[in-house]
C-alpha positions as YAML, in Angstrom:
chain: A
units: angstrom
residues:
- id: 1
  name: UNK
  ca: [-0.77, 13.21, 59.93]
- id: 2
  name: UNK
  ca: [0.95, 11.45, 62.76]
- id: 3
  name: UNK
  ca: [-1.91, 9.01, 63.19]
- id: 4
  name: UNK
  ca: [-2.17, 7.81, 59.39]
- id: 5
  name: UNK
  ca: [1.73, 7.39, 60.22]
- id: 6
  name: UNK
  ca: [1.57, 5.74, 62.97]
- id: 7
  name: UNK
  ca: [-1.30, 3.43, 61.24]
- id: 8
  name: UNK
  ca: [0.72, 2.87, 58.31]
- id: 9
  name: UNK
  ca: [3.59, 1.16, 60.55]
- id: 10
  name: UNK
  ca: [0.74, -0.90, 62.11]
- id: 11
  name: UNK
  ca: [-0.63, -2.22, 59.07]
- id: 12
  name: UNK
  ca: [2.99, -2.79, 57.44]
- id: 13
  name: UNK
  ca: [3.88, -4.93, 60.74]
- id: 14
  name: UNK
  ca: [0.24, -6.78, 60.85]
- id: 15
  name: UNK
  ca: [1.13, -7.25, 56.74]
- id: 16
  name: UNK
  ca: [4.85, -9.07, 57.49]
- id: 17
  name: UNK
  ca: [3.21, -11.06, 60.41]
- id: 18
  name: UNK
  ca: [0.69, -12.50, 58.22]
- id: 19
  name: UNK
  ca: [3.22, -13.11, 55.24]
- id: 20
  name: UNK
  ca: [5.02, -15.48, 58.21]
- id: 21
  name: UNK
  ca: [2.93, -18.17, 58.88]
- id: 22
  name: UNK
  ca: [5.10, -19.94, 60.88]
- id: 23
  name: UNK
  ca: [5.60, -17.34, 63.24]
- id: 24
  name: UNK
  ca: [1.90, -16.64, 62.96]
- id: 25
  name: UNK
  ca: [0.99, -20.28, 63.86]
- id: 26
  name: UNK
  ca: [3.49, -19.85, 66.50]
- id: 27
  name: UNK
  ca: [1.80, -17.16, 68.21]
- id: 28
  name: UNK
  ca: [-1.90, -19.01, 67.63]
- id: 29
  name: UNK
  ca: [-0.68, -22.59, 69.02]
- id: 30
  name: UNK
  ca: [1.51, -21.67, 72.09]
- id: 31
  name: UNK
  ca: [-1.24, -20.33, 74.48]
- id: 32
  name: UNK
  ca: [-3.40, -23.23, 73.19]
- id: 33
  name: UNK
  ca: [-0.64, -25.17, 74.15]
- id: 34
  name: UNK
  ca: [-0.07, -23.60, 77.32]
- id: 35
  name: UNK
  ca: [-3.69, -24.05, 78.20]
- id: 36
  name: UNK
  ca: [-4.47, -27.66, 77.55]
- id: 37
  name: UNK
  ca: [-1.14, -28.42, 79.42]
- id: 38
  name: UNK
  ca: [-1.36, -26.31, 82.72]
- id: 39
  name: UNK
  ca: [-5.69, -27.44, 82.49]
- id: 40
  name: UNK
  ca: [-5.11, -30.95, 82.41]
- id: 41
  name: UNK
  ca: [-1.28, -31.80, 82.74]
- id: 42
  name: UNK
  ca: [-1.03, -29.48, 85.85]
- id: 43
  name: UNK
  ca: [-2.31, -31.72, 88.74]
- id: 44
  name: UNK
  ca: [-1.33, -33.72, 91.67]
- id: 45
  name: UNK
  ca: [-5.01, -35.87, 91.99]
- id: 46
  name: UNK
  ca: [-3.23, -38.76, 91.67]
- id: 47
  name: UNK
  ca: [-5.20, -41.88, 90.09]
- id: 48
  name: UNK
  ca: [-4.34, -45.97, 88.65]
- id: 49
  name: UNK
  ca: [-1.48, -46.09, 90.79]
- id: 50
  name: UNK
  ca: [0.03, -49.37, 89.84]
- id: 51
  name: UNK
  ca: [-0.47, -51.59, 92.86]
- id: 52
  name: UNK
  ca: [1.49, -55.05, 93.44]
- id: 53
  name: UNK
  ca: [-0.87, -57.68, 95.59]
- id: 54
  name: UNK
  ca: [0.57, -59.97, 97.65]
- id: 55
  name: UNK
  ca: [-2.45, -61.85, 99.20]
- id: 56
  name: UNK
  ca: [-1.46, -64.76, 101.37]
- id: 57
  name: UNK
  ca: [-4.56, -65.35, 103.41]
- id: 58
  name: UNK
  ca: [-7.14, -65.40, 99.71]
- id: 59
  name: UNK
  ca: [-10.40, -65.91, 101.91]
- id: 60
  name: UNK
  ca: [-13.37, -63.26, 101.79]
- id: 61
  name: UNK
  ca: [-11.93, -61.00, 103.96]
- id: 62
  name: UNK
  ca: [-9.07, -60.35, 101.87]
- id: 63
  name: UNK
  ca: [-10.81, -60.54, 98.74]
- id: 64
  name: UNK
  ca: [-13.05, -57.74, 100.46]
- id: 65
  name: UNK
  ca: [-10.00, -55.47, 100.98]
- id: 66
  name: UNK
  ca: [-9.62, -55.45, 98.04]
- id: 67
  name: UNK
  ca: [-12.72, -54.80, 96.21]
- id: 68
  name: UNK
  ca: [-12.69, -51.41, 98.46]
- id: 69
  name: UNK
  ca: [-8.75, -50.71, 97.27]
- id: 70
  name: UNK
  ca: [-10.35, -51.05, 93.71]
- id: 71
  name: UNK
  ca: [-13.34, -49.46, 94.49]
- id: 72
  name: UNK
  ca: [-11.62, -46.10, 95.37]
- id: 73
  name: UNK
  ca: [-10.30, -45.44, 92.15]
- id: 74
  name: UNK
  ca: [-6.63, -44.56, 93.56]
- id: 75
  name: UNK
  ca: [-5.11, -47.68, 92.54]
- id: 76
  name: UNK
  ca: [-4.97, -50.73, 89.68]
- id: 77
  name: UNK
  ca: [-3.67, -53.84, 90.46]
- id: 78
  name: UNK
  ca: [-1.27, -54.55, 87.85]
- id: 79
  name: UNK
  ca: [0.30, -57.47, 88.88]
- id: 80
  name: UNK
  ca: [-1.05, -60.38, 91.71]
- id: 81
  name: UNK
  ca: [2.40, -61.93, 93.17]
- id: 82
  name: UNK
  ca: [3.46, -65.16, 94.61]
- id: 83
  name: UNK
  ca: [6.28, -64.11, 96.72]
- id: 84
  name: UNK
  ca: [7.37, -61.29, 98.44]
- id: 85
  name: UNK
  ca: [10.40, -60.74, 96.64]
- id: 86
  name: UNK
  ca: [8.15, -60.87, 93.45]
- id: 87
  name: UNK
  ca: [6.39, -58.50, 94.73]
- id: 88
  name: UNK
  ca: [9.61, -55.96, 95.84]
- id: 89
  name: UNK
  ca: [11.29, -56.60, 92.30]
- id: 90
  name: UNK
  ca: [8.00, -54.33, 90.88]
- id: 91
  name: UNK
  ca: [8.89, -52.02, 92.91]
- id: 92
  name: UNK
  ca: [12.52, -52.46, 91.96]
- id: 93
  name: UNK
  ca: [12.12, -52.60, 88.62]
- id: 94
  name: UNK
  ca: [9.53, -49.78, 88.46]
- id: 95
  name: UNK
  ca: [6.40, -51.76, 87.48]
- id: 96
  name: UNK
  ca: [4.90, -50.74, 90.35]
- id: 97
  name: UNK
  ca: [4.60, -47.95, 92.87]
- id: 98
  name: UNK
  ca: [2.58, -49.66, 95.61]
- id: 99
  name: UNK
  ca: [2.70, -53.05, 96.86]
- id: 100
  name: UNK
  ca: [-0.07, -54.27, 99.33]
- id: 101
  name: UNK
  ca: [1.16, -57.45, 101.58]
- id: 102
  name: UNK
  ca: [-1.38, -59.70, 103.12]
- id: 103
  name: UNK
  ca: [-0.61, -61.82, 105.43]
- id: 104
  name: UNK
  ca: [-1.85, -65.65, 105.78]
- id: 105
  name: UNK
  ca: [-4.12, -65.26, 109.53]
- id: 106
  name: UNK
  ca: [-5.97, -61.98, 107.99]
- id: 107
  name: UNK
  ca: [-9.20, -63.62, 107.38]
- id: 108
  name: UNK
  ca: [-9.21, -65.42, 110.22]
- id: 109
  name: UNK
  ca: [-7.88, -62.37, 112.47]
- id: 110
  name: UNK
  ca: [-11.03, -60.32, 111.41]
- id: 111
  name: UNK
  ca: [-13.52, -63.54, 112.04]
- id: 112
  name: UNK
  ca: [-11.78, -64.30, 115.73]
- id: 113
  name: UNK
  ca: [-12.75, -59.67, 116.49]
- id: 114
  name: UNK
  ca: [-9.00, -59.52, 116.80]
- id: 115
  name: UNK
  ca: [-6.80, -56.26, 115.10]
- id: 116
  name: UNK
  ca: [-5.54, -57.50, 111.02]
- id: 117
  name: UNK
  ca: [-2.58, -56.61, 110.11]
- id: 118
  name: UNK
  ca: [-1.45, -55.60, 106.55]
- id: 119
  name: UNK
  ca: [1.58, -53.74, 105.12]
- id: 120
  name: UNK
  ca: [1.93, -51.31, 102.41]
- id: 121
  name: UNK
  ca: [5.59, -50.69, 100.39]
- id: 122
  name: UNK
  ca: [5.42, -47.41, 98.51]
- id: 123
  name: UNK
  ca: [8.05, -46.71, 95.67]
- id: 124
  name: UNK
  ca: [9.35, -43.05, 97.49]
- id: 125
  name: UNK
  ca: [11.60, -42.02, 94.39]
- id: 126
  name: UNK
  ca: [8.23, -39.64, 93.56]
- id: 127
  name: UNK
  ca: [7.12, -37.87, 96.68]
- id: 128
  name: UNK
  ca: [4.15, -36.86, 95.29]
- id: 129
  name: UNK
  ca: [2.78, -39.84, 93.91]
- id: 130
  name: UNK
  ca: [4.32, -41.90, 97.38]
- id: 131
  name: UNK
  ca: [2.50, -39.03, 99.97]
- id: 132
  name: UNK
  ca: [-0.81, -39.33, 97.97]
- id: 133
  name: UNK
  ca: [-0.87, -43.06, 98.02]
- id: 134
  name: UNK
  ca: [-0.30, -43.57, 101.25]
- id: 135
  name: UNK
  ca: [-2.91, -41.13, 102.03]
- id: 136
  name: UNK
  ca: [-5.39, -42.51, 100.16]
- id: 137
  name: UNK
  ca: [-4.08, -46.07, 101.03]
- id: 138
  name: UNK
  ca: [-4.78, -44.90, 104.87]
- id: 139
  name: UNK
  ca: [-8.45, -43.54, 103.87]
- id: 140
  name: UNK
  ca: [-9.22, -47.05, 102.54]
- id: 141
  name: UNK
  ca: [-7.95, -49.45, 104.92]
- id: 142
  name: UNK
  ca: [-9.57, -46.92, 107.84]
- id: 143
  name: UNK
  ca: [-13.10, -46.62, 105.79]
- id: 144
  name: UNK
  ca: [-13.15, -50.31, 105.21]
- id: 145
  name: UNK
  ca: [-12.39, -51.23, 108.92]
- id: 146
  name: UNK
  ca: [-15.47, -48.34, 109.77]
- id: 147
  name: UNK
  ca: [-17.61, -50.50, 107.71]
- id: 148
  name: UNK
  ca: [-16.39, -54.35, 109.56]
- id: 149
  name: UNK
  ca: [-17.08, -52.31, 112.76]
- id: 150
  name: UNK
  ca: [-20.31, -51.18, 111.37]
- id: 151
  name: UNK
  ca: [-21.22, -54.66, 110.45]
- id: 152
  name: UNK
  ca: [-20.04, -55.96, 114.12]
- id: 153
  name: UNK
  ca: [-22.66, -53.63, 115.87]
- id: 154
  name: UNK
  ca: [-25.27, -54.47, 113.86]
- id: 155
  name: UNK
  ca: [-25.28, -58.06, 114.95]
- id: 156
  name: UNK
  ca: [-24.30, -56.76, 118.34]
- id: 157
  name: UNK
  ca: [-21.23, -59.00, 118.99]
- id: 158
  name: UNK
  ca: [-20.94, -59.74, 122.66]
- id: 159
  name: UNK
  ca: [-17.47, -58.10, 124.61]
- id: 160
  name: UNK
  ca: [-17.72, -56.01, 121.11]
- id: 161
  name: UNK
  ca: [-14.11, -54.01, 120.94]
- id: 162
  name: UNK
  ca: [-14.32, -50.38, 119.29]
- id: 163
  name: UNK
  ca: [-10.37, -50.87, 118.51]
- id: 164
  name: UNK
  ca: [-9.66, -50.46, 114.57]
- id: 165
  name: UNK
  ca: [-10.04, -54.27, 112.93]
- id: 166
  name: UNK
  ca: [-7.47, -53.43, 110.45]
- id: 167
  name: UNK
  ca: [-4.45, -52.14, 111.16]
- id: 168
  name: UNK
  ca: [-2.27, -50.84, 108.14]
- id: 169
  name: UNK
  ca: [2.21, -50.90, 108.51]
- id: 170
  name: UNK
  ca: [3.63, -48.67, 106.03]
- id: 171
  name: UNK
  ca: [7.43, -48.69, 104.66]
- id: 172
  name: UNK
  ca: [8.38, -46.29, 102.27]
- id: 173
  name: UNK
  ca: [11.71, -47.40, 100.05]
- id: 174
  name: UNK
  ca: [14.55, -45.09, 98.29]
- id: 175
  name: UNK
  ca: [12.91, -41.93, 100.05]
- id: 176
  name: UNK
  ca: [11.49, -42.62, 103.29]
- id: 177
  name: UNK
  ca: [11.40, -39.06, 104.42]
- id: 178
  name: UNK
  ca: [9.96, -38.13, 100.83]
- id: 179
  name: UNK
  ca: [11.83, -35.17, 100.30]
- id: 180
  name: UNK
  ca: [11.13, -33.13, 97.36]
- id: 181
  name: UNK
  ca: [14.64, -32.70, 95.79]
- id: 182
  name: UNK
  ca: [15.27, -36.62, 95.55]
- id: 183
  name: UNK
  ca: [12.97, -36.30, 92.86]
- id: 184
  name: UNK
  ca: [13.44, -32.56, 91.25]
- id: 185
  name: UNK
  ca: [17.13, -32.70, 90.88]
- id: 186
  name: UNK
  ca: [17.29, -35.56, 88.59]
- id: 187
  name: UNK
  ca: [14.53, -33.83, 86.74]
- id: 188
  name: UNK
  ca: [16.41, -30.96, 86.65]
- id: 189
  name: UNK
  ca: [19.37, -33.01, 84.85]
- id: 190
  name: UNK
  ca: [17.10, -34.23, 82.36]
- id: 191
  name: UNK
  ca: [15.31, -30.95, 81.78]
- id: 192
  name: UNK
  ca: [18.95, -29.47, 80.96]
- id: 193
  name: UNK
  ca: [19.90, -31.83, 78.35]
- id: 194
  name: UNK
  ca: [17.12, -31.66, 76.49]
- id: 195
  name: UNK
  ca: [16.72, -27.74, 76.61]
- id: 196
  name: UNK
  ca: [20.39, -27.05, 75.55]
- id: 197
  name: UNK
  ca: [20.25, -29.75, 73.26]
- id: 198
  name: UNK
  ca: [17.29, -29.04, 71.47]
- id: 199
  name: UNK
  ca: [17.30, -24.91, 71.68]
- id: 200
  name: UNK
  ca: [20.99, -24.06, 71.05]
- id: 201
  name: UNK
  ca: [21.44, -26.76, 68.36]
- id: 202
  name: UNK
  ca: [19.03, -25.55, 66.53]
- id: 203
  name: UNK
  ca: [19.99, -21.91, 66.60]
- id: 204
  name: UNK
  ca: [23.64, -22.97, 66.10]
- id: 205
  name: UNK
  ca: [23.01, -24.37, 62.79]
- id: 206
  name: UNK
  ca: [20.25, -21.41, 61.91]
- id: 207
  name: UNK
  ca: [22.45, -19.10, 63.01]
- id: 208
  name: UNK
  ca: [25.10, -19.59, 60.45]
- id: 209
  name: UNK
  ca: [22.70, -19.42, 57.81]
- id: 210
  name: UNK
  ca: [21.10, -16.20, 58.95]
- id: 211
  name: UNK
  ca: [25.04, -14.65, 59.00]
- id: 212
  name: UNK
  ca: [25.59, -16.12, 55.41]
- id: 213
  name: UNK
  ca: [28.52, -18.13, 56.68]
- id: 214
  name: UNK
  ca: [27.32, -21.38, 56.13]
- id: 215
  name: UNK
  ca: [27.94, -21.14, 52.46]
- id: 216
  name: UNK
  ca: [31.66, -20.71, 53.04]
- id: 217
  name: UNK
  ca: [31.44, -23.50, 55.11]
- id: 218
  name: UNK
  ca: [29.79, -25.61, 52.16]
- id: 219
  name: UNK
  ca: [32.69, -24.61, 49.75]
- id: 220
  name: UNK
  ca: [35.53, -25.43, 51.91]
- id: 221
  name: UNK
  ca: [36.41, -29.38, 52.04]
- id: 222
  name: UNK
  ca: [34.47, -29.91, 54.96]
- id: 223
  name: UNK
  ca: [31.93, -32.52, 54.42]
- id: 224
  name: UNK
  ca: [28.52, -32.26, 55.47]
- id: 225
  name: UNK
  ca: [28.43, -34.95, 58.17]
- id: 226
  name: UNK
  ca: [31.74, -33.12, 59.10]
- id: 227
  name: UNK
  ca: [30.14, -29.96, 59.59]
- id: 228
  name: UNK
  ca: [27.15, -31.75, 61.41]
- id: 229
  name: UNK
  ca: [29.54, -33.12, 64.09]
- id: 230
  name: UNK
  ca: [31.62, -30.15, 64.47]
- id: 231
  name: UNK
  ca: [28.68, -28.45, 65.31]
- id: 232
  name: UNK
  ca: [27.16, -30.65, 67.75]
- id: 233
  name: UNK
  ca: [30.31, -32.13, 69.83]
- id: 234
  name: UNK
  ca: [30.74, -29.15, 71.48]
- id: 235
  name: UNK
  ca: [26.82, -28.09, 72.82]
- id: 236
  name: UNK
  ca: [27.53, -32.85, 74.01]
- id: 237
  name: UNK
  ca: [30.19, -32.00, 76.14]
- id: 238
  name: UNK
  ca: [28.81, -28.80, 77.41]
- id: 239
  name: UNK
  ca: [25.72, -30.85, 78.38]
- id: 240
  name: UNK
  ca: [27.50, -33.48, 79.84]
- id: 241
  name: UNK
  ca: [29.37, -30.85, 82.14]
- id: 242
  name: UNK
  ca: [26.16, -29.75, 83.54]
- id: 243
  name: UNK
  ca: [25.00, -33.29, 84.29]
- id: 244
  name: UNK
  ca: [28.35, -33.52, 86.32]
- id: 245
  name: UNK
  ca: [27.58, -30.09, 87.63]
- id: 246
  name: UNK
  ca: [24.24, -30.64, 88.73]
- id: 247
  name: UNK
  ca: [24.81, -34.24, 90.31]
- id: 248
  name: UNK
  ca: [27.37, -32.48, 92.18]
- id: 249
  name: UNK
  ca: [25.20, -29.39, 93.62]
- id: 250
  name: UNK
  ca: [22.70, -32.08, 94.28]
- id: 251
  name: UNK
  ca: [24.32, -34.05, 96.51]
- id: 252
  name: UNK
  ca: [26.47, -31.35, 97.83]
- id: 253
  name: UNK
  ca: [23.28, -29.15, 98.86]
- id: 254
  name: UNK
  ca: [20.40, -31.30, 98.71]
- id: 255
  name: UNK
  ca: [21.97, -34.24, 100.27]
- id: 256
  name: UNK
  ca: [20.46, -36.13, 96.81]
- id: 257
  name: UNK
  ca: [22.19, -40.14, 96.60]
- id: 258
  name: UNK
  ca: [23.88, -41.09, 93.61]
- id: 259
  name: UNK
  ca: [23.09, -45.10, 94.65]
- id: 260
  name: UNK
  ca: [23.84, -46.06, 90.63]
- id: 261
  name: UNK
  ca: [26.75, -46.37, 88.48]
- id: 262
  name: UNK
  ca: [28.19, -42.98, 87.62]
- id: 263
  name: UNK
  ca: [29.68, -44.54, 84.38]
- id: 264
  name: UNK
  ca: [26.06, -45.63, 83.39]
- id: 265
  name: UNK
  ca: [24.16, -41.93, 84.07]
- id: 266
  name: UNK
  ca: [26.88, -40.18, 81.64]
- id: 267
  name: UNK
  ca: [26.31, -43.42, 79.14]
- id: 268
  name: UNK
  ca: [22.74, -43.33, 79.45]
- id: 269
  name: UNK
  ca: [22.49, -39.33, 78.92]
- id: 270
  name: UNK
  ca: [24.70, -39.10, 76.28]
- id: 271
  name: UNK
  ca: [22.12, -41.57, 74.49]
- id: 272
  name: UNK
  ca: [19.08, -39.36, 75.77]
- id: 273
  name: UNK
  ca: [21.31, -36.45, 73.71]
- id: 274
  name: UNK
  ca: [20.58, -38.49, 70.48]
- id: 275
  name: UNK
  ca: [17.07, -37.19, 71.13]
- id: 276
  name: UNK
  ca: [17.83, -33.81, 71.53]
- id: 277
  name: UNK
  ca: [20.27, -32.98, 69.14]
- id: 278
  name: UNK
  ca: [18.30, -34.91, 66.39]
- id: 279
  name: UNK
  ca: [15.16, -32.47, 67.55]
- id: 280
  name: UNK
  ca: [17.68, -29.56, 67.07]
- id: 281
  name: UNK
  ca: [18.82, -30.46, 63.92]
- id: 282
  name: UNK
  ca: [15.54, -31.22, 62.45]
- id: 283
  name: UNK
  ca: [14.21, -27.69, 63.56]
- id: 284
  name: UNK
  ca: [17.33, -25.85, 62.12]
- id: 285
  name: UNK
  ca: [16.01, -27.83, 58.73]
- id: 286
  name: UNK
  ca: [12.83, -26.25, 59.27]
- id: 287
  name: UNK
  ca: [13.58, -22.49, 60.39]
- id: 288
  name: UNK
  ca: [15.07, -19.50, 58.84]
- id: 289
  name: UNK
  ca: [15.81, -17.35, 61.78]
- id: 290
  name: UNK
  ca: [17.36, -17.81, 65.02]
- id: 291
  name: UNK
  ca: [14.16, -16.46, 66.53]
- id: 292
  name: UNK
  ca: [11.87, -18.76, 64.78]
- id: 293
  name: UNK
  ca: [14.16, -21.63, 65.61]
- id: 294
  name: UNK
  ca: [13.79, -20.79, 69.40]
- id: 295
  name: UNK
  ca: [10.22, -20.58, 69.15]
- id: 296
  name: UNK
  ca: [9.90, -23.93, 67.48]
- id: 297
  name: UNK
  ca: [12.51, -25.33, 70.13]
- id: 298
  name: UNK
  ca: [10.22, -24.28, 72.89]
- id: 299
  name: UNK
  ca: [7.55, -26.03, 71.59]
- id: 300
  name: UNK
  ca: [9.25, -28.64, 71.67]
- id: 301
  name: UNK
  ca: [10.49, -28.28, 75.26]
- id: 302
  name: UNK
  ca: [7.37, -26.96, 77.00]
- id: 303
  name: UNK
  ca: [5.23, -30.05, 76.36]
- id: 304
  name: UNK
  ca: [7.88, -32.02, 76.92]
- id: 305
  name: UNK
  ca: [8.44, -31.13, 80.32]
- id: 306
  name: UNK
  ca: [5.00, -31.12, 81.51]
- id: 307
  name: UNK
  ca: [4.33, -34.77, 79.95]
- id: 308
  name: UNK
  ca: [7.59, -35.79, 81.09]
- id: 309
  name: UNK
  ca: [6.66, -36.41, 84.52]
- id: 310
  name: UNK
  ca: [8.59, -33.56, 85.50]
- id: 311
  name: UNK
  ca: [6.44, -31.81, 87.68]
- id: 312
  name: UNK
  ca: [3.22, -33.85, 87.96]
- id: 313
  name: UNK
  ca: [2.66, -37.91, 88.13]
- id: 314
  name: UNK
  ca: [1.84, -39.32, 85.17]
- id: 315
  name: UNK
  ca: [-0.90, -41.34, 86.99]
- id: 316
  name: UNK
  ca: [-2.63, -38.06, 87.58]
- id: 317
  name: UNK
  ca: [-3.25, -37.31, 83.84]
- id: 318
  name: UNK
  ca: [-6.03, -37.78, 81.66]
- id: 319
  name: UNK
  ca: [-5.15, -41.44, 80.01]
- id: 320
  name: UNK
  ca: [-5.13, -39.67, 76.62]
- id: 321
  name: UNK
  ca: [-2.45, -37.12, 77.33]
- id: 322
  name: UNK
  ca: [-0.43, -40.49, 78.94]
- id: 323
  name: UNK
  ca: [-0.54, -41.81, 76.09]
- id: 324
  name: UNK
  ca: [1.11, -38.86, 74.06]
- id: 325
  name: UNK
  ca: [3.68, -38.57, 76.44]
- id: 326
  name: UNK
  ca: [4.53, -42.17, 75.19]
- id: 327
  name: UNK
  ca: [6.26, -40.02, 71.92]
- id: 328
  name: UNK
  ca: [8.63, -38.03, 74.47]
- id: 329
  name: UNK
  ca: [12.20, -38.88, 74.93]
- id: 330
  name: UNK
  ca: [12.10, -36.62, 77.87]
- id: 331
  name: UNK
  ca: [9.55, -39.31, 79.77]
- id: 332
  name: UNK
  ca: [11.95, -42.43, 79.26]
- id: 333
  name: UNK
  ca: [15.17, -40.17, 80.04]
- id: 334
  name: UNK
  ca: [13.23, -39.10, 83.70]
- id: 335
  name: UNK
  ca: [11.96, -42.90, 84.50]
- id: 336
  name: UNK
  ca: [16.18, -44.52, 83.85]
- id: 337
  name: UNK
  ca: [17.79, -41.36, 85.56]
- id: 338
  name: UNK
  ca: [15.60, -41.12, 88.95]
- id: 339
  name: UNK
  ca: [15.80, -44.95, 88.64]
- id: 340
  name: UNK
  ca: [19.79, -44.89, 88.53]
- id: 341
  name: UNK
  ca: [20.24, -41.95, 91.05]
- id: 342
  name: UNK
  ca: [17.31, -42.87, 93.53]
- id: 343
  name: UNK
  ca: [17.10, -46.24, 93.82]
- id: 344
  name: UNK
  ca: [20.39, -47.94, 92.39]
- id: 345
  name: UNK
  ca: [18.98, -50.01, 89.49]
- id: 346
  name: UNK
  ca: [21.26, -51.44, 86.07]
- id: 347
  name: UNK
  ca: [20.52, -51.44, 82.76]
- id: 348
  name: UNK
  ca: [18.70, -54.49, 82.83]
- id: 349
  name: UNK
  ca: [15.84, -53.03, 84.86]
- id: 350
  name: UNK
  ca: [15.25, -50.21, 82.35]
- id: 351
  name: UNK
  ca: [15.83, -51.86, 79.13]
- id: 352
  name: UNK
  ca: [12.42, -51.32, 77.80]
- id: 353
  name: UNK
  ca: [13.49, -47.42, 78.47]
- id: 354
  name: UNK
  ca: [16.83, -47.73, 76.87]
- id: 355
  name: UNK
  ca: [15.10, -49.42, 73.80]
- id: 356
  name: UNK
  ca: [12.53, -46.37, 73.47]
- id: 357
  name: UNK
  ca: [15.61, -44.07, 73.72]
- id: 358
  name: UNK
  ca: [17.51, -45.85, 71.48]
- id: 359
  name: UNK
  ca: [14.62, -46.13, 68.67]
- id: 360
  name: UNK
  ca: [13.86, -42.07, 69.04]
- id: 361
  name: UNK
  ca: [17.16, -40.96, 68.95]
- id: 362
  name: UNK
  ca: [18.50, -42.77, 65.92]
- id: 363
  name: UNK
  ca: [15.24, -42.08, 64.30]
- id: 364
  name: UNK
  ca: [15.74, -38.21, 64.78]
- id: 365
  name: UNK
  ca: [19.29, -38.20, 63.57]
- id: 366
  name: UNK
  ca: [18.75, -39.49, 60.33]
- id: 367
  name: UNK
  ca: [15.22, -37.35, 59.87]
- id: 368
  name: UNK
  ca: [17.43, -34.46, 60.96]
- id: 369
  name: UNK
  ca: [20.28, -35.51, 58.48]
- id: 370
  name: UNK
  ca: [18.25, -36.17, 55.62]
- id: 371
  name: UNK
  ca: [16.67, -33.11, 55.70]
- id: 372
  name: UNK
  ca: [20.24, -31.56, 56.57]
- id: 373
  name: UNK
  ca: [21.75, -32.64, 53.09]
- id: 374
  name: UNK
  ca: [19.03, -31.47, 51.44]
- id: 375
  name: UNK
  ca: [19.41, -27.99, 52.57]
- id: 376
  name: UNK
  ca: [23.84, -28.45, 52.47]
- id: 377
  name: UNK
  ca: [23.83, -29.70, 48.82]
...
């Protein structure tokens, strides 16, 4: 008799878990979810670096050190520059994380058996993707030299030197020691404002609802965008307390700069909150309990940080997932706070950011509130 009882509960809870399909679906898509991202998200093989050329010499030679740059599959050369300081404003700005700077006598270095010299500029705000460029970067120039030395004893060049033809000066910018927390903390920052954002907004809202309270809420004067930003302003200010709280740690413990305006991280994250809130509201639309509006939330969140940039370059993902990472706010928020903190830029270098930003947040908020009034009236 205890077994057909203790069968009975089974089936009744296997019976309301199939009556839920959202909470079913839940429970069917997350490890999918968790899967694809750790398989394919989840790496450090960094590839299509964006590489800046500055190639002053333009003869064979240098045309040839470049074909084996390309060859390797590390890098793309985005952009071929005229200047130097062309070539450091992509770095500046962001557009690119290498620059390779060839100077005018390397073709004629090489031809006269004498040691060329080029220098590499790595963007260091991104340890990960700096350390395996210039690994990679050293590979290259050392494999290619092998091969002109190669070449040299084959035609058995009198007074032949075995010194390395090619000789490769690095200078890494913003983090020359590439240390880990330049880069983490600011994720960190963002990672916070979009998690309490997102999550407690969304149970906020659900929450009333699930207590019945939000009726007598409905019937009192309060109007419904009212009730929307009485809700909200305090989970912005809490957020914007932990920015200020972790900027603080960070440079307190981690020795992490704040080279940028102040003024212009708090403006910039309070815009990234449009995001965030607008993702919390919409879900709060969608669920009826606090726990399905954390599981939705989380969705939300756990994607986002892994095609953020977070964690792992977005060079070292499949092009497809880089291109879905184009529809998180999280990704834009990363790129204009490690740009701010680490290397000191304005708002002019990152407007393309603040315009994604700008475009996803509003675009939430009145999804969110549209569905909001429908649920209020």
């Amino acid at each position: 008799m205890a077994s057909l009882r203790l069968l009975s509960i089974i089936r009744k809870e296997f019976t309301q878990i199939w009556r839920d399909p959202r909470t079913l679906a839940l429970i069917v898509v997350m490890p999918i979810m968790q899967l694809l991202l750790m398989g394919y998200a989840a790496t450090t093989n960094v590839r299509n670096v964006p590489m800046a050329v500055f190639d002053q010499d333009r003869s064979r030679e240098s045309r040839a050190l470049l074909e084996s740059f390309l060859a390797a599959d590390y890098f793309k050369v985005n952009q071929y520059t005229t200047s130097l300081d062309e070539l450091l404003d992509t770095i500046h700005s962001g557009e690119s994380r290498v620059g390779l700077i060839i100077p005018p006598e390397f073709g004629s270095a090489l031809v006269a058996k004498e040691t060329a010299k080029i220098a590499l500029v790595l963007d260091g705000s991104d340890p990960t993707s700096a350390s395996s460029s210039l690994s990679a970067a050293q590979l290259i120039s050392q494999e290619h030299a092998t091969q002109i030395l190669v070449e040299r004893l084959e035609r058995m060049a009198p007074n032949l030197s075995l010194e390395s033809p090619i000789e490769m000066r690095t200078q890494v910018w913003y983090n020359p020691d590439m240390i880990s927390a330049y880069y983490m903390v600011p994720g960190v920052i963002g990672m916070i404002l979009y998690a309490i954002a997102s999550i407690l907004t969304a149970t906020a809202i659900v929450r009333e609802r699930e207590r019945g309270t939000i009726e007598q809420l409905i019937v009192t004067p309060i109007r419904s965008w009212e009730l929307v930003v009485g809700k909200l302003l305090p989970y912005v200010l809490l957020t914007l307390m932990n920015t200020i709280e972790v900027l603080a740690l960070g440079t307190l413990l981690f020795g992490v700069p704040i080279r940028g305006d102040l003024t212009t991280i708090l403006l910039l994250s309070s815009l990234f909150l449009l995001s965030g809130l607008g993702i919390g509201l919409l879900i709060s639309t969608i669920a009826n309990t606090q726990q399905e509006a954390m599981l939705s939330a989380f969705m939300t969140v756990l994607p986002a940080i892994y095609l953020s940039g977070f964690f792992f370059p977005l060079e070292a993902m499949p092009r497809v997932l880089q291109w879905i990472s184009h529809l998180t706010p999280l990704r834009y928020y990363l790129i204009i706070i490690r740009s701010v903190l680490i290397k000191g830029v304005g708002m002019a270098a990152l407007s393309d950011e603040i315009l994604a930003l700008t475009l996803f947040g509003i675009g939430m908020m009145l999804l969110a509130a549209l569905r909001m009034r429908k649920r209020l009236d």
